[in-house]
C-alpha positions in Angstrom: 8.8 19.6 10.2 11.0 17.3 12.1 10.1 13.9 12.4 10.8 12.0 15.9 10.1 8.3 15.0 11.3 4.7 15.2 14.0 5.1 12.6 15.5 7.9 14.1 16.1 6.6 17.7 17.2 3.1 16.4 20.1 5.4 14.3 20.7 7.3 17.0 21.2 3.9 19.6 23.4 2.4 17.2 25.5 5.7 17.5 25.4 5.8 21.0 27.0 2.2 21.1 30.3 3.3 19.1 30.4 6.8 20.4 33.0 7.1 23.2 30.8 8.6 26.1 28.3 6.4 25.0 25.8 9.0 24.2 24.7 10.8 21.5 23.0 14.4 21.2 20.2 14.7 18.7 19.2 18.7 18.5 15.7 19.6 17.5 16.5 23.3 17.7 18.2 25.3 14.9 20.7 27.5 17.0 22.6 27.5 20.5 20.8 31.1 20.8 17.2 29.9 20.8 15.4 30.5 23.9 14.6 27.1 23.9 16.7 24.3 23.6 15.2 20.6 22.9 17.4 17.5 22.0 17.2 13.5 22.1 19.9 12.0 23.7 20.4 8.3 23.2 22.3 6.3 25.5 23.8 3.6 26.6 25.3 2.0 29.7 28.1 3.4 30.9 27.8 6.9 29.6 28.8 9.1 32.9 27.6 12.4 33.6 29.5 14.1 36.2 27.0 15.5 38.7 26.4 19.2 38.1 23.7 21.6 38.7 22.7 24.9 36.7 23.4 28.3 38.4 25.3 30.2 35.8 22.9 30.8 34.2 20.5 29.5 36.5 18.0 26.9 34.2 15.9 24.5 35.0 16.0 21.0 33.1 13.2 18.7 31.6 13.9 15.0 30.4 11.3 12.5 29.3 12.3 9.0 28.5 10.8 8.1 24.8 12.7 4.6 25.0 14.5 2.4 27.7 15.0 3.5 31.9 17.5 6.2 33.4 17.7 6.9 37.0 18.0 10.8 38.2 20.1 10.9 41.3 20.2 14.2 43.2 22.6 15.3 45.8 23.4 17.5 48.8 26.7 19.6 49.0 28.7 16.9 50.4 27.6 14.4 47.6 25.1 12.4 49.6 22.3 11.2 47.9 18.9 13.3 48.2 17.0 11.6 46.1 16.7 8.8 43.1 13.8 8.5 40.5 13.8 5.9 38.0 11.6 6.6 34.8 11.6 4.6 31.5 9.0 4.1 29.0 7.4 1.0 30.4 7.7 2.4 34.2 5.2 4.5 36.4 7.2 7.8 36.2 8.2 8.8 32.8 10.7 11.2 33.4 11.1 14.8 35.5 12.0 18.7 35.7 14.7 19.6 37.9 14.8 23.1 39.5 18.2 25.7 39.2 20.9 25.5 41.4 20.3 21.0 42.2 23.2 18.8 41.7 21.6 15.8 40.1 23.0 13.4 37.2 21.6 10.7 35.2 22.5 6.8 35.0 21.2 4.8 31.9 19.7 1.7 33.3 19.2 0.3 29.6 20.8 -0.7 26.3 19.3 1.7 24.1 17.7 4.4 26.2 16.9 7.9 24.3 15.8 10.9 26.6 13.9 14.0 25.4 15.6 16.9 27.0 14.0 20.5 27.1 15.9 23.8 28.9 16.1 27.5 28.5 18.4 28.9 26.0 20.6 29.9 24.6 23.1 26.8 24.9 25.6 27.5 28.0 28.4 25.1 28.7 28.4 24.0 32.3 30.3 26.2 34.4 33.3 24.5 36.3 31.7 25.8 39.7 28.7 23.8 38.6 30.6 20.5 38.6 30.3 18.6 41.5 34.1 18.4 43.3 33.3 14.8 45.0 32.8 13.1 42.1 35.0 11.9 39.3 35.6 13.8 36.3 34.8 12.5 33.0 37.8 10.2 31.8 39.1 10.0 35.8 40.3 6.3 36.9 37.6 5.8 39.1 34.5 6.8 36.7 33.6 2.9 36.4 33.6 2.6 40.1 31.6 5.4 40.7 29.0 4.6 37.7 28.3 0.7 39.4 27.4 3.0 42.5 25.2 5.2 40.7 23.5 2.5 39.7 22.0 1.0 43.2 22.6 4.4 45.2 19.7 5.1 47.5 18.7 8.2 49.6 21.3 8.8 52.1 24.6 7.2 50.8 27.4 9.0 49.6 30.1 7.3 46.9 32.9 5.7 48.6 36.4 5.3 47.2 38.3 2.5 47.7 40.9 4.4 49.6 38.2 6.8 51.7 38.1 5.7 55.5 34.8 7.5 56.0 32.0 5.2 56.4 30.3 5.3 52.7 26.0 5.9 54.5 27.6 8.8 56.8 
C-alpha cells in the first residue's frame, strides 16, 4: 500500500522549494516499464515547463490538483494561445486530460501546489520534436519573462519578446 496523505505533500512542498526547477516528482509506480505511469508532482512558482506535446509515443496526459491552483495553457503551431484552464483544489474545475499530439504546459499559480499526474507507460522522455520551438528552453535568459506571461495569457495571444516587432495578440 502507498499512502498519499498530509505528510507526504507537505515533504514533498518543502522539496519543491529548494529544488532548482522548483518541482518535485513523487512516483507511485514501481518501474519506467509499467503500462501505467502515476506520480505527484509538487510545485512551486516559478517552475517552467517548456510547452510540449506527446506524439512519440503518442499519450494522452491526466493531472488532478490534490493541493493549491495550476493553469493548463494550450497552444496552436505558431505558439498562440488555444486555450487556458485554471484548476486548484478550492476552484470549480479540478484538473484535466489532454489528448496526443496538443502542445499545452502548466503554470503553478500557488506556493505549494502538488498535481496527481496519470499517462500511459512505459516512461518516454519527451522527444526534441515534441518541444515547442517558440518558446524558451529550460535554463534560456528569457524563461522568467516568458513564465510572468504564462501567468495572465488568455486565448488568442502569443508570447512576445522584448526584441519581437510582431504585435504580441496577432
Amino acid at each position: 500500500m502507498k499512502l498519499i496523505d498530509k505528510t507526504l505533500l507537505t515533504r514533498l512542498c518543502r522539496e519543491a522549494e529548494d529544488a532548482p526547477r522548483r518541482r518535485v516528482h513523487h512516483l507511485l509506480h514501481d518501474s519506467r516499464d509499467e503500462p501505467v505511469q502515476r506520480m505527484l508532482i509538487a510545485v512551486q512558482p516559478g517552475s517552467y515547463w517548456q510547452p510540449h506535446r506527446h506524439t512519440e509515443p503518442p499519450k494522452w496526459e491526466l493531472i488532478l490538483v490534490l493541493k493549491g491552483a495550476a493553469a493548463w495553457i494550450g497552444f496552436d503551431e505558431a505558439g498562440r494561445v488555444t486555450g487556458r484552464t485554471e484548476a486548484g483544489a478550492h476552484r470549480e474545475a479540478k484538473g484535466l486530460e489532454y489528448p496526443p499530439g496538443v502542445w499545452h504546459t502548466l503554470v503553478c499559480l500557488a506556493a505549494d501546489t502538488v498535481l496527481f499526474e496519470c499517462k500511459a507507460g512505459p516512461f518516454a522522455p519527451i522527444a526534441a520534436a515534441d518541444l515547442a520551438p517558440w518558446a524558451p528552453q529550460e535554463g534560456a535568459l528569457d524563461v522568467g519573462d516568458y513564465l510572468r506571461w504564462l501567468v495572465r495569457a488568455r486565448p488568442g495571444e502569443r508570447f512576445r519578446r522584448p526584441d519581437d516587432e510582431r504585435p504580441a495578440c496577432s
